[in-house]
C-alpha positions as CSV (number, residue, x, y, z in Angstrom):
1,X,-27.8,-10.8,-21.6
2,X,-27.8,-13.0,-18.5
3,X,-30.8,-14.8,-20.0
4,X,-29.7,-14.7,-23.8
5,X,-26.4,-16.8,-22.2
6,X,-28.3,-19.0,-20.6
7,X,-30.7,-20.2,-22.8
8,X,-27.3,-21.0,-25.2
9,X,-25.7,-22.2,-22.4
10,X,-27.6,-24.0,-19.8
11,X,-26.9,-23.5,-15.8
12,X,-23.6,-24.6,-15.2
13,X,-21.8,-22.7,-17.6
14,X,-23.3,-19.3,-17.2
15,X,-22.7,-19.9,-13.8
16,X,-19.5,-20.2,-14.4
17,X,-19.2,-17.1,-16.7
18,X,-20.9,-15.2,-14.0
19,X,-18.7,-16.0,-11.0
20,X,-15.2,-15.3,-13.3
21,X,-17.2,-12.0,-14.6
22,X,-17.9,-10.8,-10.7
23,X,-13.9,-11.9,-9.6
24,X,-12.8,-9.8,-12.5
25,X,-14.5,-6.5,-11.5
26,X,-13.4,-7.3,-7.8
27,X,-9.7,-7.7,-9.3
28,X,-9.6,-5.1,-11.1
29,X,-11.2,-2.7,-8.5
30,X,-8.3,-4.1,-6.4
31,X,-5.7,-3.3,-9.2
32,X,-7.1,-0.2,-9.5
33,X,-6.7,0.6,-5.5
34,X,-3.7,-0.5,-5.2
35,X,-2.1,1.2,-8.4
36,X,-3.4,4.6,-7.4
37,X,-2.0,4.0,-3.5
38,X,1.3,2.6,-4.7
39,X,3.4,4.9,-3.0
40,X,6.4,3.3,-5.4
41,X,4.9,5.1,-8.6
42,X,7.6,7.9,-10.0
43,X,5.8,11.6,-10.5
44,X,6.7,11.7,-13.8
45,X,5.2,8.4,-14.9
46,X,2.0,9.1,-13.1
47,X,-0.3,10.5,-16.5
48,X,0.6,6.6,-17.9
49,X,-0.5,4.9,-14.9
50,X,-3.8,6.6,-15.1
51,X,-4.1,6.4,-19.0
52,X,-3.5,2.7,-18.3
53,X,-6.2,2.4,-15.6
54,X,-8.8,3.7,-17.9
55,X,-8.3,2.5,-21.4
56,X,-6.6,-1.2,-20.5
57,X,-8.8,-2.3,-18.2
58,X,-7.1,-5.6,-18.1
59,X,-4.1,-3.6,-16.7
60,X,-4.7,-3.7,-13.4
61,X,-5.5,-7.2,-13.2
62,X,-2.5,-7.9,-14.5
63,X,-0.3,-5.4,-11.8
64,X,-2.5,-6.7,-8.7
65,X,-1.4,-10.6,-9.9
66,X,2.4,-9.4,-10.6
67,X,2.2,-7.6,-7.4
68,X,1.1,-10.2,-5.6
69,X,3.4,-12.9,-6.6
70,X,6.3,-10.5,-5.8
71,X,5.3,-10.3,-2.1
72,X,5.0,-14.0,-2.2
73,X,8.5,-13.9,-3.1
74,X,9.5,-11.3,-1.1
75,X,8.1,-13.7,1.7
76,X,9.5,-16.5,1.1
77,X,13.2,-15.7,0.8
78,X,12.8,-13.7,4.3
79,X,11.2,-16.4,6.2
80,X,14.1,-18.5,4.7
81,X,16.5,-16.1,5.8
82,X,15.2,-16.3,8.9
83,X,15.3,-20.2,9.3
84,X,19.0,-20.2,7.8
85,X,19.8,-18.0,10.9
């Protein structure tokens, strides 16, 4: 496949493809990780977050990116806290 896209494509852009194909498995075995050692998830809702997992894989990409802009948040508004003191 690798070749097929290259020959189509030339160096620079399956280059490209390739890098933002390896980021999204490491994202998503991030999202994954951290969904299924989030000790904020409710027992009851548990089945969903693993039917999720499986057959949306975008899912967990989307959680770790959401999660990760609410600790930047999170961050920010203490460290102002803190200054404001």
């Amino acid at each position: 496949m690798l070749r097929f896209v290259y020959e189509q494509l030339g160096f620079f852009p399956t280059l490209l493809i390739s890098v933002l194909f390896v980021c999204c498995i490491i994202f998503w075995m991030a999202g994954v990780a951290g969904l299924l050692a989030n000790s904020d998830r409710k027992k009851p809702t548990e089945w969903l977050t693993y039917v999720l997992i499986i057959f949306v894989p975008p899912y967990p990409i989307i959680w770790l990116i959401v999660d990760i802009f609410k600790q930047y948040w999170r961050i920010t508004r203490k460290s102002a806290q803190i200054k404001s003191l």
